[in-house]
C-alpha positions as CSV (number, residue, x, y, z in Angstrom):
1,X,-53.5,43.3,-0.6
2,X,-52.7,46.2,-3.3
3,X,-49.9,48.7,-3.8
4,X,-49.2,51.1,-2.0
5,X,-48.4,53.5,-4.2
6,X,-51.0,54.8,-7.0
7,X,-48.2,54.4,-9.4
8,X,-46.9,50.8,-8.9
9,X,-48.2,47.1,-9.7
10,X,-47.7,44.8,-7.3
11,X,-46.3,41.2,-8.4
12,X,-47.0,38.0,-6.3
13,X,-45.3,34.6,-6.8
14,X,-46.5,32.3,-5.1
15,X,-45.8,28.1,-5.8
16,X,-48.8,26.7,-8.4
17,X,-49.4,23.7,-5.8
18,X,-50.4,25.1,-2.7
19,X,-50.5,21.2,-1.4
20,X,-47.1,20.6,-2.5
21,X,-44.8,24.1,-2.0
22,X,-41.9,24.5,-4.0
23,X,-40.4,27.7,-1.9
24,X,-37.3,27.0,-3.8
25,X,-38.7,27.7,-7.1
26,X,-40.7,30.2,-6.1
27,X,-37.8,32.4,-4.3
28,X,-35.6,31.2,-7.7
29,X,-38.0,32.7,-10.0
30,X,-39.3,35.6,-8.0
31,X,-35.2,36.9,-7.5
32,X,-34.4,36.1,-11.4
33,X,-37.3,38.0,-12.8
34,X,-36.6,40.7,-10.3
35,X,-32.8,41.3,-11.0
36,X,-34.5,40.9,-15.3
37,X,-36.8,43.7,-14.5
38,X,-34.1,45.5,-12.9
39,X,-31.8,44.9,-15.4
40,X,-33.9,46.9,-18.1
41,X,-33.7,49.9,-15.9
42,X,-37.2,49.0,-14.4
43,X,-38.1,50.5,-10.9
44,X,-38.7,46.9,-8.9
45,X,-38.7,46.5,-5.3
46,X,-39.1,43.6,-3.0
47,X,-42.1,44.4,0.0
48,X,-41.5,42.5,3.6
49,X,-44.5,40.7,4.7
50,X,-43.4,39.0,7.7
51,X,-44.5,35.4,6.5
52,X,-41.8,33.2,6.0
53,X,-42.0,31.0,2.7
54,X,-45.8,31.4,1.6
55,X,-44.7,34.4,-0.9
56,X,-42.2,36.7,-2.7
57,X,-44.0,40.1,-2.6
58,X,-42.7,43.1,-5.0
59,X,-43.6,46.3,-5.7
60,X,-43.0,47.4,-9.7
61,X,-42.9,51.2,-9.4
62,X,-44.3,52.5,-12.7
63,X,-42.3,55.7,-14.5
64,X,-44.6,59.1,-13.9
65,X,-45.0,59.5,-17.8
66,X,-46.5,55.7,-18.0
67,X,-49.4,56.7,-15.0
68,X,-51.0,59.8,-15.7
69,X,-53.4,60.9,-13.0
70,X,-53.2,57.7,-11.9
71,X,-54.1,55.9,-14.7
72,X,-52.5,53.8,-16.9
73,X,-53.6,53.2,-20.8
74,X,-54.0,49.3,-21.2
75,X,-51.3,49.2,-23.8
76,X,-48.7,50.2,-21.5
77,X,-49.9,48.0,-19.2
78,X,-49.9,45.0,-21.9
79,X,-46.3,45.8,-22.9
80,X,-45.6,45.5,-19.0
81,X,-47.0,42.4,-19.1
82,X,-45.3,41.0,-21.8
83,X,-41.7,42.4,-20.6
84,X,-42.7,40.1,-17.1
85,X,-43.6,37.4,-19.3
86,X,-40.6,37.4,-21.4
87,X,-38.3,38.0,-18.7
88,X,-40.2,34.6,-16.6
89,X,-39.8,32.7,-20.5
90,X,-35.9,33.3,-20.1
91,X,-35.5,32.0,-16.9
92,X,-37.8,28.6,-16.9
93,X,-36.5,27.6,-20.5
94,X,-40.5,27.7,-21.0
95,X,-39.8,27.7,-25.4
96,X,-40.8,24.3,-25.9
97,X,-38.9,22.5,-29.1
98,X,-40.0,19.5,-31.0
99,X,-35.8,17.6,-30.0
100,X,-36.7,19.6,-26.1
101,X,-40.1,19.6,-25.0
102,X,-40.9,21.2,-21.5
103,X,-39.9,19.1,-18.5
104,X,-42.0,20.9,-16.1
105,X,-45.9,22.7,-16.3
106,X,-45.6,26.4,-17.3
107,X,-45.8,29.3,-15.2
108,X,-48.9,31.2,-14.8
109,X,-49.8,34.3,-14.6
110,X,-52.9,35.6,-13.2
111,X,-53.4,39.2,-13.5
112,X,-56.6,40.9,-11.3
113,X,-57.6,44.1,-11.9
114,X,-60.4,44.8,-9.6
115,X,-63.0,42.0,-9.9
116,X,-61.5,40.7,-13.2
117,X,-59.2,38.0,-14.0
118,X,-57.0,37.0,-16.7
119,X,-54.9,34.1,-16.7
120,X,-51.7,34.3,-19.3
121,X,-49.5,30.5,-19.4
122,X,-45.8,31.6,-19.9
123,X,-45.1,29.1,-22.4
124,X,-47.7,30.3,-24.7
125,X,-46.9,34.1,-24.2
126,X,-47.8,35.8,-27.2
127,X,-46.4,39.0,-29.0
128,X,-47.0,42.2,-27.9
129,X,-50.5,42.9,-30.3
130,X,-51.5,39.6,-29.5
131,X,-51.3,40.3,-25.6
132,X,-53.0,43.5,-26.3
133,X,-55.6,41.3,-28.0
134,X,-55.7,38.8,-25.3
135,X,-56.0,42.0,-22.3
136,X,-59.1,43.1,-24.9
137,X,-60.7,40.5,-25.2
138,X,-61.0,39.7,-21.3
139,X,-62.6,43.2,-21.0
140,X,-60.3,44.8,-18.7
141,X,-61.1,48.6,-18.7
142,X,-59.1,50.6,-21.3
143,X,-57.5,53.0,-18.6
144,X,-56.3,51.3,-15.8
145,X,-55.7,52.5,-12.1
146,X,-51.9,50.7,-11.5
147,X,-53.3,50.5,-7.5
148,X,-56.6,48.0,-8.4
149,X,-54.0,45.8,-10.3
150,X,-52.6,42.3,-8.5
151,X,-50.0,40.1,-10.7
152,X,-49.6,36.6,-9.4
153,X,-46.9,34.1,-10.8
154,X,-47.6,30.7,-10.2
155,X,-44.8,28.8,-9.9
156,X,-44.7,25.3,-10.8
157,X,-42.5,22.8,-8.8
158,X,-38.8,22.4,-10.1
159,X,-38.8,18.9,-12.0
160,X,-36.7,16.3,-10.2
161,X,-34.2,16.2,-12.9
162,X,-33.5,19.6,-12.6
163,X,-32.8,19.8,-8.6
């Protein structure tokens, strides 16, 4: 499934274990980084699929000056990225301490742009050069069409401790 719309990404979370569901922690983190993106004026919708608790389905509507004729210039999109990131870090505590170390596996996310495939931990997320490195490296075109792109958030069960 893509976007709709030749000038929005569309962002997936979907529970890490598909043998064990956590719809909880997926609808949790899928409404926090939502009201995030929203929060710092970005253009985030939420898209009805019909299937009740297999996914949280949004649509993030990209500003006219970031897509230009459709395309979007893969440092823009690697500052997108990172604000998702950041904004999933915030909400799952995923800044590990040596006194706090993470009670639960980090998010994932997997980011598909056509037939490629990056996969980007959320405890590890890197500043924004180094994501641009990172998107570089994976050799993901340098212009990217926003409709060809898929992010997926895997979402890790909540930790018992934490229910």
């Amino acid at each position: 499934m893509s976007s709709s719309s030749p000038y929005a990404l569309q962002l997936t979370f979907i529970s890490a274990d598909p043998d064990e569901p956590d719809p909880a922690a997926v609808g949790a983190t899928a409404r926090a980084a939502f009201h995030g993106l929203r929060a710092a004026g970005e253009d985030v919708a939420p898209v009805y699929t019909g299937e009740k608790g297999a996914a949280e389905v949004f649509l993030w509507v990209l500003a006219g000056s970031t897509v230009v004729q459709g395309l979007m210039a893969l440092p823009e999109f690697a500052l997108k990225v990172a604000q998702l990131l950041n904004e999933i870090k915030k909400l799952r505590g995923d800044e590990p301490s040596p006194s706090t170390p993470l009670a639960a596996p980090p998010t994932i996310v997997v980011i598909r742009v056509g037939e490629q495939q990056t996969i980007l931990r959320s405890d590890t997320a890197p500043t924004d050069a180094a994501l641009l490195a990172a998107l570089l490296a994976a050799q993901l075109l340098a212009e990217i069409r926003p409709a060809d792109v898929t992010v997926e958030v895997q979402v890790p069960p909540t930790p018992p401790n934490e229910i």
